[in-house]
C-alpha positions as CSV (number, residue, x, y, z in Angstrom):
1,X,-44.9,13.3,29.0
2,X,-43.9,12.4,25.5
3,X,-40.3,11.4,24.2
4,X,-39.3,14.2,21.7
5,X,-36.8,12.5,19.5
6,X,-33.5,14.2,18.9
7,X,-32.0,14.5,14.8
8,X,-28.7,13.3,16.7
9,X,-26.6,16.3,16.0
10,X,-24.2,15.7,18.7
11,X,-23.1,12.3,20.3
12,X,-21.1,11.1,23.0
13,X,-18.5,8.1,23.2
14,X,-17.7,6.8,26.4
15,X,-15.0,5.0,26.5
16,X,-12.3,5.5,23.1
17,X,-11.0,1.5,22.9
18,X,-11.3,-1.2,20.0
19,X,-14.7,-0.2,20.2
20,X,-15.5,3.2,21.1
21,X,-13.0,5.1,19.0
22,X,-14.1,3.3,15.5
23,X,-17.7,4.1,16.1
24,X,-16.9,7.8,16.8
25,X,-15.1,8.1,13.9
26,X,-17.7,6.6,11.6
27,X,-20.3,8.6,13.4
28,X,-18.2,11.7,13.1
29,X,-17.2,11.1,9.2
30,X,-21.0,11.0,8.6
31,X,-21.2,14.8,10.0
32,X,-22.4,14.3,13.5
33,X,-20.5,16.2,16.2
34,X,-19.3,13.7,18.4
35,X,-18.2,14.2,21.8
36,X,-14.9,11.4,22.4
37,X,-14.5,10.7,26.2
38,X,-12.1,8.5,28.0
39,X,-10.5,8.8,31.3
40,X,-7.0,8.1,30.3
41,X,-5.1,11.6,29.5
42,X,-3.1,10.0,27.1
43,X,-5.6,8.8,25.3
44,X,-7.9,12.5,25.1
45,X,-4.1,13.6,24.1
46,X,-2.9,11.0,21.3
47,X,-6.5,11.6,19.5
48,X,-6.6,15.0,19.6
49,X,-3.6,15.0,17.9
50,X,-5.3,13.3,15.0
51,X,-3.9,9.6,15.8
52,X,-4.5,6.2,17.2
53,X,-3.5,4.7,20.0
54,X,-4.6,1.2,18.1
55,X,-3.5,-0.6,15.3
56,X,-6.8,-1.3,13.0
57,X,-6.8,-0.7,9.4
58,X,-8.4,2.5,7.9
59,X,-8.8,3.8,11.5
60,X,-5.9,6.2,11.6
61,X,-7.1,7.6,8.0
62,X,-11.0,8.3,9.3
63,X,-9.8,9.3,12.8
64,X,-7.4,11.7,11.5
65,X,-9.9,13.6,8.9
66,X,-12.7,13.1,11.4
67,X,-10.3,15.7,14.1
68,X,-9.7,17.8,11.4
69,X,-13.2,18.5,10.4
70,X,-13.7,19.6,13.8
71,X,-16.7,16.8,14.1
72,X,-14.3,14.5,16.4
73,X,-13.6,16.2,20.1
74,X,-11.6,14.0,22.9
75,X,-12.2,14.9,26.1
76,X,-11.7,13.6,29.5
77,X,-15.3,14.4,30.9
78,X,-19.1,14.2,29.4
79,X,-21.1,16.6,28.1
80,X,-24.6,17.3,27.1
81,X,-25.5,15.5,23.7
82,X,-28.4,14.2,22.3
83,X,-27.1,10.6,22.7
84,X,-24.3,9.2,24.5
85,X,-22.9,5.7,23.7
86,X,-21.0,3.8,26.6
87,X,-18.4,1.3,25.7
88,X,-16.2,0.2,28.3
89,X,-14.6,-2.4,29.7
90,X,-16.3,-4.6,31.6
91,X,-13.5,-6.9,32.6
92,X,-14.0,-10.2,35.2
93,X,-13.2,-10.6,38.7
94,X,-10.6,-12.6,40.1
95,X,-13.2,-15.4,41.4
96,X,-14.5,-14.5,37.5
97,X,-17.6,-13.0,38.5
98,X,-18.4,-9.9,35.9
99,X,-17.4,-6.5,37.0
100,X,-19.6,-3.6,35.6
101,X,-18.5,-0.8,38.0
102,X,-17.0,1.0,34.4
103,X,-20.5,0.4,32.8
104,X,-21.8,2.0,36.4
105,X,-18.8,4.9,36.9
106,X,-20.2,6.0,32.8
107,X,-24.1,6.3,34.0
108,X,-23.3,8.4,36.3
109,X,-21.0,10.5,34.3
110,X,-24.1,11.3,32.3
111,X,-26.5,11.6,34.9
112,X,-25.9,15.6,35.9
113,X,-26.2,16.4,31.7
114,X,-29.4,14.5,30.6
115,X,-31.8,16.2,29.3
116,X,-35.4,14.9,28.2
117,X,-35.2,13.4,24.7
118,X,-32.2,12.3,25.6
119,X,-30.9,8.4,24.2
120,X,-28.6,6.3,26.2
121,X,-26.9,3.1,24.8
122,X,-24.7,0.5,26.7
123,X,-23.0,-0.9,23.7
124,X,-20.5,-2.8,26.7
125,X,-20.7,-6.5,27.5
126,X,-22.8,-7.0,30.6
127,X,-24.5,-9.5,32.3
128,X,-27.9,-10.0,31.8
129,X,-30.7,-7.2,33.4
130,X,-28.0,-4.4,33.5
131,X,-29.8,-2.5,31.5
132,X,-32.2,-2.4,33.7
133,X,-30.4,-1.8,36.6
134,X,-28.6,1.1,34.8
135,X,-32.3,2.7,34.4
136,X,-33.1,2.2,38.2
137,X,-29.7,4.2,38.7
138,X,-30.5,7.5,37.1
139,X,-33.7,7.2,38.5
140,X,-32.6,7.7,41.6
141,X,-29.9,9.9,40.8
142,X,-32.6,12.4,38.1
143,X,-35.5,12.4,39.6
144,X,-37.0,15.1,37.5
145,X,-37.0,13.1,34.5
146,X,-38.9,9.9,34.2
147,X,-37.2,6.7,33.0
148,X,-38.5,3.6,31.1
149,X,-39.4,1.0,33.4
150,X,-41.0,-1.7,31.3
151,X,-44.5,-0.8,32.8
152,X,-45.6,0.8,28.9
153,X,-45.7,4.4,29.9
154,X,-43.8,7.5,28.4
155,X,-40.7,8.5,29.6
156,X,-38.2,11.2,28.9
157,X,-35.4,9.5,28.0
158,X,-34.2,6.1,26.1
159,X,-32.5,3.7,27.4
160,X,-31.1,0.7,24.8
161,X,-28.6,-2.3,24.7
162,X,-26.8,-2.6,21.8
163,X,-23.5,-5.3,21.5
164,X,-21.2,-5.0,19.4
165,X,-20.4,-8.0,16.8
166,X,-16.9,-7.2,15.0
167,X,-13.3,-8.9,14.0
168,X,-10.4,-6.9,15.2
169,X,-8.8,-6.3,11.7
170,X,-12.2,-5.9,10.2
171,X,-13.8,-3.5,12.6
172,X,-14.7,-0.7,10.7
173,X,-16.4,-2.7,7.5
174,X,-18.4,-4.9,10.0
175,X,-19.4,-1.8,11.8
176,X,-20.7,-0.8,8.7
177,X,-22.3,-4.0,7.6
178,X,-23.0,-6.3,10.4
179,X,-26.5,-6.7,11.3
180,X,-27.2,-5.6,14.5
181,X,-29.8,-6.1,17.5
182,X,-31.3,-3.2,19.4
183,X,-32.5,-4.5,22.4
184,X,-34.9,-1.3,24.1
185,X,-36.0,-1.4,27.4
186,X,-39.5,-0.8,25.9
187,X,-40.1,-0.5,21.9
188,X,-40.2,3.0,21.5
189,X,-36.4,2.9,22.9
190,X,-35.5,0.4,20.6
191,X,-37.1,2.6,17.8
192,X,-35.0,5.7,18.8
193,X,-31.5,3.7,18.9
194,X,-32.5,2.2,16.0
195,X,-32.5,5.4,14.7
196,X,-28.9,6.2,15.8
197,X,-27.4,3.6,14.0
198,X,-29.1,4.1,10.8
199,X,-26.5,7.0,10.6
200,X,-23.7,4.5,9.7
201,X,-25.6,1.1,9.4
202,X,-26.0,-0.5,6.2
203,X,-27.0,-3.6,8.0
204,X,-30.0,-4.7,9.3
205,X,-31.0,-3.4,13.0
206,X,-33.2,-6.0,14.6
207,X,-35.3,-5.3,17.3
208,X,-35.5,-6.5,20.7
209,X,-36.1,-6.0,24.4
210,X,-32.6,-5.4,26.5
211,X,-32.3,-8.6,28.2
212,X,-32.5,-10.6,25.0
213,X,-29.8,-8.6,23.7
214,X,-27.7,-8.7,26.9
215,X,-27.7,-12.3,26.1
216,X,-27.4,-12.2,22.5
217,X,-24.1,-11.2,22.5
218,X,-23.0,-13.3,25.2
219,X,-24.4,-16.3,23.5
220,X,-22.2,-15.6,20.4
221,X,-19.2,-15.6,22.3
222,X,-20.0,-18.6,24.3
223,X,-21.0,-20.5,21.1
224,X,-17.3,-19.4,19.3
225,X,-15.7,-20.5,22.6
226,X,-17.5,-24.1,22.9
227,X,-16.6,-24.6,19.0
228,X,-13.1,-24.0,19.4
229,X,-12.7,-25.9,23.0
230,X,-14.4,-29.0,20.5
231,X,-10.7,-28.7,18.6
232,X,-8.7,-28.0,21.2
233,X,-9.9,-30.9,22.8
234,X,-9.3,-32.7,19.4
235,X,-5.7,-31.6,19.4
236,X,-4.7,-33.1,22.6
237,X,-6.4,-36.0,22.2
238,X,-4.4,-36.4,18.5
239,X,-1.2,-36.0,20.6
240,X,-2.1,-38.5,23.3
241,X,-2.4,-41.0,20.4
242,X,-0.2,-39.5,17.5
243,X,-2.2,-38.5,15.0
244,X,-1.7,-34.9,13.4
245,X,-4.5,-33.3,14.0
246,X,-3.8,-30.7,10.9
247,X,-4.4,-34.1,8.5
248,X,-7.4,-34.8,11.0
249,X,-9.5,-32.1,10.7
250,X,-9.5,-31.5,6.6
251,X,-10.4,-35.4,6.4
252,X,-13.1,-34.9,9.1
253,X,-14.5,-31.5,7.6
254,X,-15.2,-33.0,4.3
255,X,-18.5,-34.5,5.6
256,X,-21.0,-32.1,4.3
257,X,-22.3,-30.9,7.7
258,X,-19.1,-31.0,9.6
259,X,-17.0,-27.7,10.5
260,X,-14.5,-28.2,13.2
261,X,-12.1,-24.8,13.6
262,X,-8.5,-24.9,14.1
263,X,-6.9,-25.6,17.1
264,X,-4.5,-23.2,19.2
265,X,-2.4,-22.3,22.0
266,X,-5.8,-21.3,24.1
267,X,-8.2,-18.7,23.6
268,X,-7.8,-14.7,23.9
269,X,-8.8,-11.4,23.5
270,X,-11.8,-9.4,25.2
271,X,-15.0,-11.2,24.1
272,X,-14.7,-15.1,23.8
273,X,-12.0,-15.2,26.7
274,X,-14.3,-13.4,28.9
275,X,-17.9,-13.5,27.8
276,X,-18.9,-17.0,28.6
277,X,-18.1,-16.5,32.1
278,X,-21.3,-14.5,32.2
279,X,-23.1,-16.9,31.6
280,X,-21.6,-19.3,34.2
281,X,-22.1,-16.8,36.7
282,X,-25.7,-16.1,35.6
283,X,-26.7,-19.6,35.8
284,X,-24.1,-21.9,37.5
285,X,-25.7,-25.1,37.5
286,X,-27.4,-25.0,33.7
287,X,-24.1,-23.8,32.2
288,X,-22.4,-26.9,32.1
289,X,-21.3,-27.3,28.8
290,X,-20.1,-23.7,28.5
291,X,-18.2,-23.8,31.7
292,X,-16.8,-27.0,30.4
293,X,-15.0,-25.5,27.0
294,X,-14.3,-22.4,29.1
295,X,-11.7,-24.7,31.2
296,X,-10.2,-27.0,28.0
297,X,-9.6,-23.6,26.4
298,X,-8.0,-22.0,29.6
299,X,-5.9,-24.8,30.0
300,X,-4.5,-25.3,26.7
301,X,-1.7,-23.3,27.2
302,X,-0.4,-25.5,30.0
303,X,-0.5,-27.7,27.1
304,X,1.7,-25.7,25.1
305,X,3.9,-24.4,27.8
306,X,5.0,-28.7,28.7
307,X,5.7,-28.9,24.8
308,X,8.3,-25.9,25.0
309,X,9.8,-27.2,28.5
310,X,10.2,-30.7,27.2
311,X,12.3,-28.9,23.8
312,X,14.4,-26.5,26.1
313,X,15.3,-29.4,28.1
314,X,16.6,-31.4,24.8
315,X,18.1,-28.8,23.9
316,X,19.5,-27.3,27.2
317,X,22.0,-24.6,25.3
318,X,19.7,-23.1,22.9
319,X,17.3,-20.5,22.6
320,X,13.4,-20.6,21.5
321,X,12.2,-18.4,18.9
322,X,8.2,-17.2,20.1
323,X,6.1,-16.2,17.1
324,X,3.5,-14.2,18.1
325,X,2.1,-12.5,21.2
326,X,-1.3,-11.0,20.2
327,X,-4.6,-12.9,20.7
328,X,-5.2,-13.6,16.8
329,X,-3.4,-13.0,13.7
330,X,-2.6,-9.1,12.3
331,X,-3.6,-7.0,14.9
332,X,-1.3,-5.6,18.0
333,X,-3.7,-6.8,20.1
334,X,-2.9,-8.1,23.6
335,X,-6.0,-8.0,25.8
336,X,-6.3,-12.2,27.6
337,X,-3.5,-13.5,25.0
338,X,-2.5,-17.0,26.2
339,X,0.4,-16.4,23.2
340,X,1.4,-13.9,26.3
341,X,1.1,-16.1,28.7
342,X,3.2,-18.7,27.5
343,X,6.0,-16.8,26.5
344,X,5.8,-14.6,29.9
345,X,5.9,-18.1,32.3
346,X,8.8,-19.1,29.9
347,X,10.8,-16.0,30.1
348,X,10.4,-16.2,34.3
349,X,12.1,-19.6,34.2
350,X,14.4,-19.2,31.2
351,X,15.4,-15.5,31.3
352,X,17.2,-14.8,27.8
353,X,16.9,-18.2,26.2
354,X,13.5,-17.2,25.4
355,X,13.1,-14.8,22.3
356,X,9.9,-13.0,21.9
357,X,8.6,-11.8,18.4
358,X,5.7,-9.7,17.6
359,X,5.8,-7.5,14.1
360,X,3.0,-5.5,15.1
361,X,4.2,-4.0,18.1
362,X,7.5,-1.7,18.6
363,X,8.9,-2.7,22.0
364,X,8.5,-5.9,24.0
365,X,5.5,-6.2,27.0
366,X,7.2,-4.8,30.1
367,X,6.5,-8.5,31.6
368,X,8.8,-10.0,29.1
369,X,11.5,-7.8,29.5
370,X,11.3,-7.7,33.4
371,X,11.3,-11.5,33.0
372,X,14.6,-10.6,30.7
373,X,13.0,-12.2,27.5
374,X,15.0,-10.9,24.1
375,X,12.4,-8.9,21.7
376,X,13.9,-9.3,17.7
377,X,12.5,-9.5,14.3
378,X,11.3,-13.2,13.4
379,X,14.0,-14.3,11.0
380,X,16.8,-12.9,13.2
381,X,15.2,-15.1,16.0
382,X,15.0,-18.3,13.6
383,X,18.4,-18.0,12.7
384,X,19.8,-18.2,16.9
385,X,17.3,-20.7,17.7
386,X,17.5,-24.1,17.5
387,X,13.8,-24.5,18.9
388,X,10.8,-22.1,17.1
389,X,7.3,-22.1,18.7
390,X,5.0,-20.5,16.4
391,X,1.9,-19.2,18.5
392,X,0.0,-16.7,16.0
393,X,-0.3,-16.8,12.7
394,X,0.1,-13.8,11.3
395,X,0.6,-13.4,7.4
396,X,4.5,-12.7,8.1
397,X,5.1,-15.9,9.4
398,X,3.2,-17.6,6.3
399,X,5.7,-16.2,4.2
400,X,9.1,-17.7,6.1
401,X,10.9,-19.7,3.7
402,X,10.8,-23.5,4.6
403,X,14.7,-23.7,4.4
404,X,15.1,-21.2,7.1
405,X,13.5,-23.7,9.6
406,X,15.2,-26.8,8.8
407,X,16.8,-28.7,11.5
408,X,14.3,-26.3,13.9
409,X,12.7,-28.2,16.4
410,X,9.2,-26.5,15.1
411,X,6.3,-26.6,17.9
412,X,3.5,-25.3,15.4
413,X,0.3,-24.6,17.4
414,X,-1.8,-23.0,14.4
415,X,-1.1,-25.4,11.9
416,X,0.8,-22.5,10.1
417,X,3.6,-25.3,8.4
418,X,1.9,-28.3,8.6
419,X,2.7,-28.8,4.7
């Protein structure tokens, strides 16, 4: 039977996230029908409305014209399209063992509308042969339609894995311009992703089998993660010895093949948080070195959390001004942010001394405020606190003038003041 390849005049998103709801709206701004789905109501609800239920530059602009033109539907269930693109969490276990059951839950979501010529790509982070796995599935569940197996022959719909590379705060450009690697279950499904992207993509696409892109993007997280355990590492062992390791690292980096990142309070977000632990689950003993940076970063901000204790109890009548509760700088992101987590254990055991700021989000976490943590703008919390603790550095922060923090005990984990 041969693949009849689709011109792609309708598309489906699983899953509307950081992700999902960026590559809709590019899709849909270039004039395909796209078909939004997510199963949270108030999601379907805020985009169908024309808005964003995430801060990322440009997106509220593109989603906003892209409901207006008709070209971007939300919805709560799938629908036949010519392709449909899963991206959904895939978030870890509590014994940190990958959980795909979203991944799974989408497959079969799709499974009662394929139709032959069909094109399905897992654009989530998965472990390695999901793909695979994910083609067994709707075998069994369509067994009128034939599947590609790997074995060379035909089949009647293509199945491709596809990750994501892109910088919240830069999502839209690099999902325009990054490069990025098809991985088919056999060539001709890599050829007919390849052809998706092409709609938006003014990088490269680079083809590959599935399982080499599983790990592709798992590798790149891993890699990020072992690079910046390297300084955090550094930055303890400066403060075990007192050295500033913000005069260390410039001195260090000015050998010509010498990079080392900045040090922090830990490591967050969805990818390099999470990703690595793949891997370690993949292959336990071999891992070694990744599982190794994946501890140094999850434990530096214990680190942090013993610097603020040790200030509070100095200064047992004063408050602590917390700069910063996403994951990285300008984004209202939250997902794994050990900026969080330190200001969430400090508000359990210190109630109202403990003064949370974050400029990109309206109201406080509901932890911090159960935990009875204050929520103000940062300058307002500088000026009632003798102790500030700057955990992101976000460009606001930058631009605090020095004489504002003087006689502040300053805990600076990005570096942000070191001049």
């Amino acid at each position: 039977m041969s693949l009849q390849v689709n011109s792609f005049k309708t598309v489906s998103v699983i899953g509307l996230g950081y992700i999902g709801l960026p590559t809709a709206a590019l899709l849909a701004s270039r004039g395909v029908r796209v078909l939004g789905v997510d199963v949270n109501k108030k999601v379907v609800e805020t985009i169908s409305k024309g808005q964003v239920h995430i801060v990322e530059p440009d997106l509220d602009g593109l989603v906003q014209k892209a409901v207006s033109s008709g070209n971007l539907t939300a919805q709560g269930k799938v629908s036949p399209a010519d392709a449909f693109v899963i991206t959904v969490p895939t978030p870890l276990t509590a014994s940190r063992e990958p959980d795909v059951t979203y991944v799974q839950q989408a497959a079969r979501s799709i499974a009662p509308v394929l139709e032959r010529g069909n094109l399905i790509i897992i654009e989530s982070t998965v472990p390695v042969g999901t793909t695979e796995r994910i083609a067994a599935m709707l075998a069994r569940l369509r067994k009128d339609l034939v599947f590609p197996d790997g074995s060379g022959g035909k089949a009647d719909v293509s199945i491709a894995y596809c990750p994501e590379r892109v910088l919240p705060g830069r999502i839209l450009t690099e999902l325009v311009h990054n490069d990025r690697c098809i991985g088919g279950l056999t060539p001709a499904c890599a050829r007919h992703a390849c052809r998706l992207y092409d709609i938006f993509l003014q990088g490269q696409c680079h083809q590959s089998n599935a399982r080499s892109a599983e790990l592709v993007k798992l590798t790149e997280n891993a890699y990020r993660d072992v690079n910046i355990a390297f300084a955090n590492e550094l930055s303890l062992i400066c403060d075990h010895v007192d050295i500033n390791v913000w005069d260390l690292i410039p001195l260090a980096n000015l050998h010509p093949r010498v990079n080392i990142l900045q040090p922090g309070p830990g490591v967050g977000g969805h990818c390099i948080s999470v990703d690595p632990w793949f891997i370690v689950d993949a292959a336990p003993k071999q891992a070694r070195l990744i599982r190794t940076a994946r501890e140094i970063n999850e434990a530096k901000p214990n680190f942090v959390l013993r610097k603020a204790k040790e200030a509070l109890k100095r200064n047992s009548a004063g408050s602590i001004a917390c700069l910063g509760l996403s994951f990285k700088p300008n984004v209202d992101d939250l997902r794994n942010s050990p900026s969080l987590h330190i200001v969430r254990k400090l508000a359990e055991q210190h109630g109202d001394r403990i003064i949370a700021v974050e400029p990109y989000i309206s109201k406080p976490p509901a932890c911090l405020a159960k935990a009875g943590a204050r929520f103000m703008d940062a300058l307002s919390a500088i000026d009632e606190s003798g102790i500030v603790l700057l955990l992101v550095d976000h460009r606001q922060f930058g631009m605090i003038d020095a004489n504002q923090l003087q006689k502040k005990t300053i805990i600076d984990t990005r570096g942000l003041w070191r001049h």
